[in-house]
N, C-alpha and C positions, 0 to 999 in steps of 0.2 A: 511097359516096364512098371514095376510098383513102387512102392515108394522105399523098401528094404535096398533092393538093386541100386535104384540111386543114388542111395546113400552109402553104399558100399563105393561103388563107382567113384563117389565123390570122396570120398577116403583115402581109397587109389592114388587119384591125383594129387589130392595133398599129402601125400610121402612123397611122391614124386616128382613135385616139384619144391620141396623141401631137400630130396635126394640132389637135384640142379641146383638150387641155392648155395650148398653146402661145395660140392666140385667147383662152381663160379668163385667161391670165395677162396677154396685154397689154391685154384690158378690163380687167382688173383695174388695172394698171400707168397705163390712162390715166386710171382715174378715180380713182386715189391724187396724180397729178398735175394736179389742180386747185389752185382759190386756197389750198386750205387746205398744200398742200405747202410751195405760194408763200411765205402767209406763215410757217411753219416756217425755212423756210430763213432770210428774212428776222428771223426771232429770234435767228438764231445771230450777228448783226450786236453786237462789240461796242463799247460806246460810245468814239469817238474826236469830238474838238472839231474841226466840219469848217472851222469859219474858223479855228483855228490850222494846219490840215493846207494849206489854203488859201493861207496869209502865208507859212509855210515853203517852200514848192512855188513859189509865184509870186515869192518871193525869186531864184531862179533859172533857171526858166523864165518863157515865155512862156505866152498863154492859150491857144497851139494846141499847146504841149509842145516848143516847140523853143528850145533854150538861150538864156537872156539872154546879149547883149552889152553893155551897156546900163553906163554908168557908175554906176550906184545898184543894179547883180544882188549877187549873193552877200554883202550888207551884215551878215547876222545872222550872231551870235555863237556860239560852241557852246552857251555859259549860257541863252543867249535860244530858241536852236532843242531843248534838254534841254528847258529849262521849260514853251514850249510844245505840246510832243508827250506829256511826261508821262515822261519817261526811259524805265526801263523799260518799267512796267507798257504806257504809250503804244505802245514798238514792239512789245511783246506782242500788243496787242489789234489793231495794223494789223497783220501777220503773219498771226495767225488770220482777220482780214478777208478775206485775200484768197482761202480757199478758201470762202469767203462769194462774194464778186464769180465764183468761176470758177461756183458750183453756180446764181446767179442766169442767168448767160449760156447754161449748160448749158440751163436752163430753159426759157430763149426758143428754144435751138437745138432742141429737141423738135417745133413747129412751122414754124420758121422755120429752114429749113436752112445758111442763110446765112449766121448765126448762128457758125455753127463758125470762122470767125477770129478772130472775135473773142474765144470759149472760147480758141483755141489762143495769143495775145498775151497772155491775161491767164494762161494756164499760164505761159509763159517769165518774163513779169515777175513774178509768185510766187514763181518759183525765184531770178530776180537779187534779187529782196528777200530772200530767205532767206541768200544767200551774201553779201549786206552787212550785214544782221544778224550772222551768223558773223563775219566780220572785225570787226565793232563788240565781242563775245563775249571777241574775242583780243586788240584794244587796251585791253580794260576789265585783262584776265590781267597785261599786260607796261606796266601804268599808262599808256599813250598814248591813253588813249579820249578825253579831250578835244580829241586835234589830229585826230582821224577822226572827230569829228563831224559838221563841214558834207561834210566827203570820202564819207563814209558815210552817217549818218543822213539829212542832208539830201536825198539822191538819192534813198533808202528812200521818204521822205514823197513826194517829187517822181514817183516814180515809184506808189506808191499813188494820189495823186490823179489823174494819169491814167487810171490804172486804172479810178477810179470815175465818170471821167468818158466812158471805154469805154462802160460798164456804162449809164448813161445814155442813152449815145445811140444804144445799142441798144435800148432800152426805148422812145427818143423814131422812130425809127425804124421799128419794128414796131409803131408807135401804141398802144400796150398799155395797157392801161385801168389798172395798177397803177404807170403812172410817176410821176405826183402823191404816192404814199407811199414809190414808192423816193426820191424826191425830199428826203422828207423826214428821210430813215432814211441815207443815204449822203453 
């Protein structure tokens, strides 16, 4: 054999054992992506009061997320939409939620390809809840955070809810056997 063949030979092999590497890892990858991922993820849910996120949200929207017009919308108070959400800590915990809600939807999109608008909707709305948080940050800084509360906070919550109402019905959707305890967890 010369030394060209060997070195072909030898090339061979390192694809193909590169090509095994590669199948090893995503057996691996799919069987780390079972319920048990599932519910990991779903641990990292933290606790928000889904019927105050509910009264806040439906305060000003509708049940299909399209703005009230409605003589009775936007009725609640900064004090009443603070106390209900839990001030801070409250938009802390929906904040971190919602890279909760994107790695849920990621999850379904692993199977169900389809899946990917709804990961990329609830990316964009993570990021507009971050940058009304930020503005909330910098009214609290220059003492106006109670007149940016329904302005801000309340669109945050409104827009959370959606989000998890996304999340839902992509789960209801893709008939998924785990939507009864997102159900109860979101």
């Amino acid at each position: 054999m010369n030394y060209h063949s060997v070195l072909f030979l030898s090339a061979i092999a390192l694809v193909l054992a590169a090509l095994v590497a590669a199948a090893a890892f995503a057996l691996n990858r799919a069987r780390r992506s079972s319920r048990g991922e599932w519910e990991d993820i779903l641990k990292r849910l933290a606790f928000i009061d889904r019927s105050h996120v509910q009264e806040i949200a439906l305060d000003v929207i509708d049940s299909s997320g399209e703005p009230r017009k409605d003589d009775r919308s936007a009725t609640l108070d900064s004090e009443t939409i603070w106390t209900l959400i839990g001030g801070w800590k409250g938009l802390e915990a929906l904040e971190s939620n919602c890279a909760v809600l994107i790695d849920l939807a990621f999850y379904v999109q692993q199977w169900y390809p389809e899946a990917v608008a709804v990961t990329e909707q609830l990316r964009m709305n993570a990021r507009e809840i971050e940058w009304r948080i930020s503005r909330l940050k910098i009214a609290r800084q220059t003492g106006k955070l109670e007149n940016t509360i329904p302005m801000y906070a309340q669109q945050t919550i409104a827009t959370y809810y959606l989000m998890t109402r996304r999340v839902l019905a992509l789960y209801e959707q893709g008939n998924l056997s785990m939507l009864a305890e997102l159900q109860r967890n979101i």
